[in-house]
SEBAVEX-631009 format. One record per residue: residue number from 1; chain; x, y, z of N, C-alpha, C in turn. Coordinates in steps of 0.2 Angstrom, whole numbers. Layout:
BEGIN
> NUM, A, X, Y, Z, X, Y, Z, X, Y, Z $
...
***
This chain:
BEGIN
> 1, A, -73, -144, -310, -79, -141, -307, -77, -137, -301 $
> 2, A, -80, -132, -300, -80, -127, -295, -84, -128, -288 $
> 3, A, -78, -128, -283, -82, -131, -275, -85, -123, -272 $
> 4, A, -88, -124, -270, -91, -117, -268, -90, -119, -260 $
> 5, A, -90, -113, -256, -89, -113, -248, -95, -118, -245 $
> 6, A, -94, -121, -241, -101, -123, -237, -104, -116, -234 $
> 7, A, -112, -118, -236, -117, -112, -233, -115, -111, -224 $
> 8, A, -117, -107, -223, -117, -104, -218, -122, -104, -213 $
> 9, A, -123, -109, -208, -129, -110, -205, -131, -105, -200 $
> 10, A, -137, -102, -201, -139, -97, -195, -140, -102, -188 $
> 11, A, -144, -106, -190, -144, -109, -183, -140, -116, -181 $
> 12, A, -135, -114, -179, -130, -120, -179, -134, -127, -172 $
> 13, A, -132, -133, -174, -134, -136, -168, -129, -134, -161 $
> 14, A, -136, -135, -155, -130, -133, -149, -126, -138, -148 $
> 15, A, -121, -137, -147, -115, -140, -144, -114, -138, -135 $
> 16, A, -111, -143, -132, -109, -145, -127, -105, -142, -124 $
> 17, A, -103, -135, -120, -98, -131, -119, -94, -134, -113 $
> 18, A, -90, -134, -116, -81, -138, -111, -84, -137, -101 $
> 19, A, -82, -140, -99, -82, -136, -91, -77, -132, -91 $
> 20, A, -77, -126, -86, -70, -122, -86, -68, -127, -82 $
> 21, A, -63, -126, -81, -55, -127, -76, -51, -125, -76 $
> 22, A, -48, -123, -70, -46, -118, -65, -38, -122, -67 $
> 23, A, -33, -119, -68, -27, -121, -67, -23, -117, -64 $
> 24, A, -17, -120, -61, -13, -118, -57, -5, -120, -59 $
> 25, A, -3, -113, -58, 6, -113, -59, 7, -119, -54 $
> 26, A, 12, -123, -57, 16, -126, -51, 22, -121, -48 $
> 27, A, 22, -120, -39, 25, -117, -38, 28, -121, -32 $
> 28, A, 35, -123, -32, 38, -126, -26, 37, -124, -21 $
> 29, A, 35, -130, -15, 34, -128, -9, 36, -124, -5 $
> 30, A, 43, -123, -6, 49, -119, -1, 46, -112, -5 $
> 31, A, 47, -110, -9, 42, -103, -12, 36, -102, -9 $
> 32, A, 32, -106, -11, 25, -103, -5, 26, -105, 2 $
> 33, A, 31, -106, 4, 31, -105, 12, 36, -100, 14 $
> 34, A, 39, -97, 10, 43, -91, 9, 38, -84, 9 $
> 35, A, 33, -85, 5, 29, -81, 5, 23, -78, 8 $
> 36, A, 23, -87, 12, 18, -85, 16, 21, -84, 25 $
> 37, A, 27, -84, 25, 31, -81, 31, 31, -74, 30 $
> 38, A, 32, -71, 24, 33, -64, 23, 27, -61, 24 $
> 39, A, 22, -65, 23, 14, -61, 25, 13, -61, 30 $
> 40, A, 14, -65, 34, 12, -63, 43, 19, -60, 42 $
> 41, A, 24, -59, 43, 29, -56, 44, 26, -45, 47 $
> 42, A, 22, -47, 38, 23, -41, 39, 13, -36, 40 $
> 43, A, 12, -44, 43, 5, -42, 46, 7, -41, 54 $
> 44, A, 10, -46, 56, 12, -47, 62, 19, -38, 63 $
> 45, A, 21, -36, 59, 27, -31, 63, 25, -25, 66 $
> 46, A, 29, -24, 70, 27, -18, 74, 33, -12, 74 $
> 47, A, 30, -7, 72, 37, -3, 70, 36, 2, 74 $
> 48, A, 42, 5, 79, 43, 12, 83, 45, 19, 79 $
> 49, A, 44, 24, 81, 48, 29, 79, 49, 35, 87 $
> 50, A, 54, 37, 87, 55, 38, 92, 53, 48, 91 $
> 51, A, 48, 50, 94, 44, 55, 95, 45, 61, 102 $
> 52, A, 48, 66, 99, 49, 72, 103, 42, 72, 112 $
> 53, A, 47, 71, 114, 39, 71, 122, 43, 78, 129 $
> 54, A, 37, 83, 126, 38, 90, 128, 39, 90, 136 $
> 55, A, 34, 85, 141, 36, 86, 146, 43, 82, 148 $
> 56, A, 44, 77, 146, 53, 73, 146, 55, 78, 143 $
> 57, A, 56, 82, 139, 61, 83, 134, 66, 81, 132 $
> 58, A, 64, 74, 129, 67, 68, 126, 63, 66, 120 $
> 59, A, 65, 63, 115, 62, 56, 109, 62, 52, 112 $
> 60, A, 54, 52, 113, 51, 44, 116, 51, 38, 110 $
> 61, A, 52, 32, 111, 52, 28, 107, 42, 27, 106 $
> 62, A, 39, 26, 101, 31, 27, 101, 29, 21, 95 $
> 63, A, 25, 18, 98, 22, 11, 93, 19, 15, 87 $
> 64, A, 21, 12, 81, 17, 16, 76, 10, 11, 74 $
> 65, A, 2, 14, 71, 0, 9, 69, 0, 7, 65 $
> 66, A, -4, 3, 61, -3, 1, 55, -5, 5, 51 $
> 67, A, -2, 5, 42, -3, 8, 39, -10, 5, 35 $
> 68, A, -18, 9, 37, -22, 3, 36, -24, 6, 29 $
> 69, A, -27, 5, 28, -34, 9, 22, -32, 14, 20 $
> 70, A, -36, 19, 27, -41, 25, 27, -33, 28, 29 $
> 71, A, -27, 26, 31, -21, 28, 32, -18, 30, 26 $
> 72, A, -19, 26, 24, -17, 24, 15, -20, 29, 8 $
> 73, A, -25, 30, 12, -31, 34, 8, -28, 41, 9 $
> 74, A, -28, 42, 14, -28, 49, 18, -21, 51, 14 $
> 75, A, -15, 47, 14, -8, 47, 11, -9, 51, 5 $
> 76, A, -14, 47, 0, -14, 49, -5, -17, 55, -7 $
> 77, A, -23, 57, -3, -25, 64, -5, -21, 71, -2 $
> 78, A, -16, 69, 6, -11, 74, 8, -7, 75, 1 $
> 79, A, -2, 68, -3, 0, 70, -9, -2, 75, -14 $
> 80, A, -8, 74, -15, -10, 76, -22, -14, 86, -20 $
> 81, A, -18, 85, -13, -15, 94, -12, -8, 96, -10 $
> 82, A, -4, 92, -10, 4, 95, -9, 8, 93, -15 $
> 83, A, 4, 90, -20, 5, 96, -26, 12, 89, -30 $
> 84, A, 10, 84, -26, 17, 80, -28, 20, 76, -32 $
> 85, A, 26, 73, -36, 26, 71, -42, 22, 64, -42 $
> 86, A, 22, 60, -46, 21, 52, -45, 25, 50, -42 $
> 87, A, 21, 46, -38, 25, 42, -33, 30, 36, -36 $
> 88, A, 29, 36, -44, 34, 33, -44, 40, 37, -46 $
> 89, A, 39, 43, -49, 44, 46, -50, 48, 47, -42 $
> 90, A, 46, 49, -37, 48, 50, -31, 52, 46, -30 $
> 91, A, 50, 40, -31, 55, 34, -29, 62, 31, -30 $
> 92, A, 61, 36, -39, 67, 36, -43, 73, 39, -39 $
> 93, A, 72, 44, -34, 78, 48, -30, 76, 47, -22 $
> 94, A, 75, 41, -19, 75, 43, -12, 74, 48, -8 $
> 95, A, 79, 53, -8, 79, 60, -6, 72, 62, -6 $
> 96, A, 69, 61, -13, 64, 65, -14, 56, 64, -9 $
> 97, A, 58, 55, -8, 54, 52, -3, 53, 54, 3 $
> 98, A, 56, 59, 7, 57, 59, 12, 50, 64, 16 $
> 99, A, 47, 71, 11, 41, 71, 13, 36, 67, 12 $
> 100, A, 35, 63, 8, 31, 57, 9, 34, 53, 15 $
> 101, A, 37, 52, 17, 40, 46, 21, 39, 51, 29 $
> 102, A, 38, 56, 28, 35, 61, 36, 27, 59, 35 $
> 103, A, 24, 60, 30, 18, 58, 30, 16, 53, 31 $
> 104, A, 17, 45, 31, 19, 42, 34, 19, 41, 40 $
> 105, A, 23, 42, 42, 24, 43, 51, 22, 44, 54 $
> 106, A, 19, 51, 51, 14, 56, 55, 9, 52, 56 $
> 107, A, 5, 50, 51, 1, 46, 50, -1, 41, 53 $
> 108, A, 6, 36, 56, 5, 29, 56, 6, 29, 66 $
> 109, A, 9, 36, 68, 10, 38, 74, 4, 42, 79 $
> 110, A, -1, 43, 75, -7, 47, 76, -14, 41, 77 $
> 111, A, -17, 45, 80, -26, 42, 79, -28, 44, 74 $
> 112, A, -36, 44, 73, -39, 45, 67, -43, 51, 72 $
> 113, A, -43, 55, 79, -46, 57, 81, -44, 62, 82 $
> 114, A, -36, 64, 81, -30, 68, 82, -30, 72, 75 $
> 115, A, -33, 67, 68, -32, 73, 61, -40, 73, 61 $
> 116, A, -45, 72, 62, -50, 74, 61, -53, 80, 61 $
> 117, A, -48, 82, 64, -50, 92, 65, -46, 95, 59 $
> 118, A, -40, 92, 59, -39, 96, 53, -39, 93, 45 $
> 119, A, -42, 85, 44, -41, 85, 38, -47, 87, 34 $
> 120, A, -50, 91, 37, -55, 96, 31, -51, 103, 27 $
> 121, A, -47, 104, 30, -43, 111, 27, -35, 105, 26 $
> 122, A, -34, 105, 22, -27, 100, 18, -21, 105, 20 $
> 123, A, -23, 115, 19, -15, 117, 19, -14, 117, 26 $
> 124, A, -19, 117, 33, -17, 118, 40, -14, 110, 38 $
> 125, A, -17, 106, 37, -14, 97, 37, -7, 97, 37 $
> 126, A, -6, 99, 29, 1, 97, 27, 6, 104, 32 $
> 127, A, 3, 107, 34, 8, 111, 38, 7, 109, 46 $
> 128, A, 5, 105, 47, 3, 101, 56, 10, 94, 54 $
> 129, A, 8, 93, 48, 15, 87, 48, 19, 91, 47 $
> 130, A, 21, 96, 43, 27, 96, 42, 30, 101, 48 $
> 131, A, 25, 103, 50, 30, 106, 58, 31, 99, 64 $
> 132, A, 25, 93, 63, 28, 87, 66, 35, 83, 65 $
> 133, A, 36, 85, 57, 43, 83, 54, 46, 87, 54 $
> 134, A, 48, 96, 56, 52, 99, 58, 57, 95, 65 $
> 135, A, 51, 92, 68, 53, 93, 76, 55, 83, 75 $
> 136, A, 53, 80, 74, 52, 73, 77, 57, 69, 69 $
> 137, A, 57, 71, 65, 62, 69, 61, 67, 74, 58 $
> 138, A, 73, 73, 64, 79, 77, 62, 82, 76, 55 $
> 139, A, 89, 80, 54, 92, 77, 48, 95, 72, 48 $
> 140, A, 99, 70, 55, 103, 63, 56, 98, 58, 55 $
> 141, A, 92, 61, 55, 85, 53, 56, 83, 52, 48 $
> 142, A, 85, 58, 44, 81, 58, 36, 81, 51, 36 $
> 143, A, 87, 48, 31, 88, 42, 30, 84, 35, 34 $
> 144, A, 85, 37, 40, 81, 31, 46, 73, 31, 45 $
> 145, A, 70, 36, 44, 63, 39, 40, 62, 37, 34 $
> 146, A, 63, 36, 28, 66, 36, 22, 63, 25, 22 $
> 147, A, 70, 24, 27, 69, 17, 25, 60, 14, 30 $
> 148, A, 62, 15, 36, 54, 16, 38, 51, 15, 36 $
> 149, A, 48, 22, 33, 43, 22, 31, 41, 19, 25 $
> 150, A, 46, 16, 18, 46, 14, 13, 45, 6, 17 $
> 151, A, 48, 3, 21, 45, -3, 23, 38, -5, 27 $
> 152, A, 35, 2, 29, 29, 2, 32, 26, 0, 24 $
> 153, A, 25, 7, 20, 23, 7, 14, 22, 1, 10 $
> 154, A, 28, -3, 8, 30, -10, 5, 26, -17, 9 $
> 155, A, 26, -16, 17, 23, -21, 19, 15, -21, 19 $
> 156, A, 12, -15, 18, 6, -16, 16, 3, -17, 12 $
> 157, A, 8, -17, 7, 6, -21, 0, 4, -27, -1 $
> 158, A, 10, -31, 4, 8, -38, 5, 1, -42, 7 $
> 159, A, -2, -39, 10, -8, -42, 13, -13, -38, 9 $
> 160, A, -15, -42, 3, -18, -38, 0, -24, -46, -2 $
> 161, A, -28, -43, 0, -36, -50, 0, -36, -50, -6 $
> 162, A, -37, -55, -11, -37, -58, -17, -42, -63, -19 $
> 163, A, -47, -63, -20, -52, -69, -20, -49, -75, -24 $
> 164, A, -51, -82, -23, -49, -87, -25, -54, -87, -31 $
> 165, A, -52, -89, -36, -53, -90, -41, -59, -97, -41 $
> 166, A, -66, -96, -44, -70, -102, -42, -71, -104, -49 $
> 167, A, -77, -109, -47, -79, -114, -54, -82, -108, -56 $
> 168, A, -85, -103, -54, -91, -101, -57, -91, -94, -59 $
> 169, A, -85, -93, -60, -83, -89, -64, -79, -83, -62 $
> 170, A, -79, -82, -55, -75, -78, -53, -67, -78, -56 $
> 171, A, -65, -73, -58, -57, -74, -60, -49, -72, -57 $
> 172, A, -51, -72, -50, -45, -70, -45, -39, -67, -46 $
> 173, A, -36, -70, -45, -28, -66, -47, -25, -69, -55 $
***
């Protein structure tokens, strides 16, 4: 004799849907304290770069600030009208980094009051840094710019707000 499938109920009875539950990688203590020393680390650092001072005429050593957002932001749109490869391609050659790595500086060693006048016109911009990076990042300095600015870069990655994952469905990291 021949079984045929069970029919197909359009209206199935409800059932009882599981509660979610949040799990969590186990991660050793010494790791998340590792981790979280490197985030204040590098919330907490404060990095100099030593900048041409016309009436000394000398490189003053000068606090840079952080590299926030709207600094971040700005990075990226000076890149893309100066016309530049991906940044990750950039990465691939160091060397290649080092107009990136003046924009940076520029940036991180300014106010936000100091590029207002020129970040409306991008070509006066990139020509205001790079005559800042003419004078204030020699050749001897490329290299010492390079790493800089790539650890200014790298450290703002770290602090990056991440919501916690809740019962209610948010799905965090």
């Amino acid at each position: 004799m021949k079984t045929h499938p069970p029919k197909l109920r359009l209206d199935p009875e409800p059932t009882k849907k599981p509660a979610r539950k949040v799990h969590r990688d186990a991660v050793p203590e010494a790791v998340l304290n590792a981790a979280q020393t490197e985030r204040e680390n590098a919330f907490d650092a404060e990095h100099t770069w030593h900048v041409w001072n016309e009436q000394k005429h000398d490189f003053q050593p000068v606090m840079l600030h952080g590299y926030s957002s709207g600094r971040e932001a700005l990075f990226y749109k000076l890149r893309a009208a100066d016309g530049a490869l991906p940044l990750s391609k950039t990465l691939e050659q160091l060397t290649t980094f080092l107009a990136d790595a003046i924009k940076i500086l520029w940036l991180c060693s300014h106010e936000p009051q100091e590029w207002r006048m020129v970040r409306g016109d991008l070509s006066l911009f990139l020509e205001t840094i790079e005559a800042w990076g003419d004078l204030n990042v020699p050749r001897s300095k490329h290299v010492a710019a390079v790493n800089l600015a790539l650890q200014i870069f790298n450290e703002a990655g770290i602090n990056k707000a991440v919501p916690e994952p809740s019962e209610r469905g948010g799905l965090g990291n």
